[in-house]
C-alpha positions in Angstrom: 0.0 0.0 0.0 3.0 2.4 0.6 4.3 1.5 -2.6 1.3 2.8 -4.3 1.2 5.9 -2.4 4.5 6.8 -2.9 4.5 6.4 -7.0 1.3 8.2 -7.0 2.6 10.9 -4.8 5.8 10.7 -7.2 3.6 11.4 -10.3 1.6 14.0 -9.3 4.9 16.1 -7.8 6.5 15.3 -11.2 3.6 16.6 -13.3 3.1 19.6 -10.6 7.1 20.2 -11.4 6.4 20.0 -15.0 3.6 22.1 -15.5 5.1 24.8 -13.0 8.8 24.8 -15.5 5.9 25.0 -18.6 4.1 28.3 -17.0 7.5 29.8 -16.7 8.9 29.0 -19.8 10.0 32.1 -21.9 8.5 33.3 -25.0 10.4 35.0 -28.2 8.0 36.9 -29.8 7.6 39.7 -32.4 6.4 43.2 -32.0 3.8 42.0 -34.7 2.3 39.5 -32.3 1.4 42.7 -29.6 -0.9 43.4 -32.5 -4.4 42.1 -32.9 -5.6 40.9 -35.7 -7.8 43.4 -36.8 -4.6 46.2 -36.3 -2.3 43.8 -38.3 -4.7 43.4 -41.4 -5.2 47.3 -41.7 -1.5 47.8 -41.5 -0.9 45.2 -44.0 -3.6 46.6 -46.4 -2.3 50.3 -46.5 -0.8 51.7 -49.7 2.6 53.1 -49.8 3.1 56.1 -48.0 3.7 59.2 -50.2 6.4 61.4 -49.2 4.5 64.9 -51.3 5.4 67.5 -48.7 3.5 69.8 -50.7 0.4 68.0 -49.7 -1.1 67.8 -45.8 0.7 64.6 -44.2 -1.9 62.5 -42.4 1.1 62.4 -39.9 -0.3 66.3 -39.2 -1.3 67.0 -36.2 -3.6 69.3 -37.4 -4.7 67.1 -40.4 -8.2 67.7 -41.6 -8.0 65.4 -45.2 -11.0 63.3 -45.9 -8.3 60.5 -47.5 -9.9 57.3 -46.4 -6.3 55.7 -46.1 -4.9 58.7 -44.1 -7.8 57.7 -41.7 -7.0 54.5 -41.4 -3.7 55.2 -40.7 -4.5 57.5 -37.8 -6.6 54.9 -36.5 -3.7 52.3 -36.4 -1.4 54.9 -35.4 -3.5 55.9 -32.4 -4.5 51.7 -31.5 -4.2 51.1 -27.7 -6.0 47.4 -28.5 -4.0 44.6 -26.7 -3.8 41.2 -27.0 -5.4 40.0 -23.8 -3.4 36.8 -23.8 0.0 38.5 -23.6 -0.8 39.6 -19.5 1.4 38.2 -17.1 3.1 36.3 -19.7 6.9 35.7 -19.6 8.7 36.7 -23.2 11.2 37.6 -25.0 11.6 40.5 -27.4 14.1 42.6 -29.3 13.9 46.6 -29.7 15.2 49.6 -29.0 15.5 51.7 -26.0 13.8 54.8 -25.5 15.2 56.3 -22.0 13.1 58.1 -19.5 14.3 57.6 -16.0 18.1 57.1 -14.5 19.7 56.5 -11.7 22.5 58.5 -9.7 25.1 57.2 -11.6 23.2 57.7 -15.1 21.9 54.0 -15.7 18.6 53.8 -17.8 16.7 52.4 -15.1 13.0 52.5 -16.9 12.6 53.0 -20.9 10.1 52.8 -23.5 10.8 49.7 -26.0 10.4 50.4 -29.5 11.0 47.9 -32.6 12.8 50.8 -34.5 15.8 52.9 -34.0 14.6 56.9 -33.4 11.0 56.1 -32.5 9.3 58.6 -30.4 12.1 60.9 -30.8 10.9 61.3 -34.1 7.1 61.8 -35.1 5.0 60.1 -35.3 5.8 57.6 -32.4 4.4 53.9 -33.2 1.2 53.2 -32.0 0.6 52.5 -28.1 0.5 48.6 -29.1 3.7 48.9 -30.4 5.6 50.8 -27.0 6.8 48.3 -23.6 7.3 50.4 -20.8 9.9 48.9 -18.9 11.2 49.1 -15.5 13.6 46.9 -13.6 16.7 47.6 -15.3 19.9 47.8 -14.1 23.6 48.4 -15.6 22.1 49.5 -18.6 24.5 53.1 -19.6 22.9 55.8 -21.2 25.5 55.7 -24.0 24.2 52.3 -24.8 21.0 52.9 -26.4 22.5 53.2 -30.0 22.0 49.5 -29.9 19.4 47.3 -30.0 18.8 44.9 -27.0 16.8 41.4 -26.4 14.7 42.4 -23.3 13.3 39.2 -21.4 10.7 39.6 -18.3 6.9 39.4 -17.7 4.6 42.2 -20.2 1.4 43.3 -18.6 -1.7 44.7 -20.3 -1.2 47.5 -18.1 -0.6 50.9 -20.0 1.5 54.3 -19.0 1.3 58.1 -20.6 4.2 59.9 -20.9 5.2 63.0 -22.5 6.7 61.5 -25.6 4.0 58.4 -26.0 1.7 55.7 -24.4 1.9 52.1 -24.1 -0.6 49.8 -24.0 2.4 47.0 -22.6 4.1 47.4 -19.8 7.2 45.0 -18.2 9.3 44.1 -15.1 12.9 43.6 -17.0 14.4 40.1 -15.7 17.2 40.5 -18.2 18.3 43.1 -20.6 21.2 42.2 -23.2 22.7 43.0 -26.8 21.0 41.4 -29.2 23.1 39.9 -31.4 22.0 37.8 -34.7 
């Protein structure tokens, strides 16, 4: 009878130990897969931007066109939509860092993320599905954020306005390192 105890008791710690290394398991993702699908197909279906600076920019603040397309690009430029399934998961994802807060000795200690180099420095910034706010860093110099980095923690539906943009993702940094290819 102890001998059946014990392998059942055996089993179910080993599958408890498995599914507890599964829920913690890291994902690489894409900043296309912050996206939902609705977001994705419009961005997809756009027509080339035209670069006629003679011409109102739909990238105008002050833009008052009636172009369908320059519409739809506001909307997806403006999308906060999240993908629900992304909350309090673990991941993985490269970018580029967008400093807003340091510490005494000048470390970038909480950044936006951004999947291009110059964005939100330059307008327009990508939409608020397409900025991580991180915190939790640490050793990351201010002179580093020429680079791009692989940034690993947990992303949270949660978002955060700031002066330069908002984010509809936010994320405690477990790791922040060079990406390299």
């Amino acid at each position: 009878m102890f001998n059946k105890l014990s392998v059942v008791f055996s089993g179910v710690l080993a599958a408890c130990l498995a599914f507890s290394l599964h829920a913690s398991e890291v994902k690489t993702i894409e900043w296309t897969d912050l996206m939902p699908e609705e977001d994705l197909k419009a961005l997809m279906a756009m027509p080339e931007v035209a670069h006629d600076y003679s011409q109102p920019s739909p990238f105008d603040d002050n833009y008052n066109g009636d172009d369908p397309s320059a519409q739809i690009w506001q909307q997806i430029l403006q999308s906060a939509k999240v993908k629900p399934e992304y909350n309090n998961k673990k991941i993985r994802i490269p970018g580029f860092i967008v400093p807003l807060e340091f510490d005494d000795k000048q470390n970038v200690t909480s950044f936006f993320l951004v999947p291009y180099f110059g964005a939100c420095i330059h307008v327009p910034p990508p939409p608020p599905n397409q900025i991580i706010y991180v915190s939790g860093a640490s050793n990351l110099r201010a002179d580093m954020i020429y680079s791009p980095f692989w940034i690993t923690g947990t992303i949270t539906t949660d978002s955060i306005s700031h002066d330069l943009a908002n984010a509809a993702y936010s994320m405690k940094a477990d790791k922040v390192e060079e990406y390299t290819w």
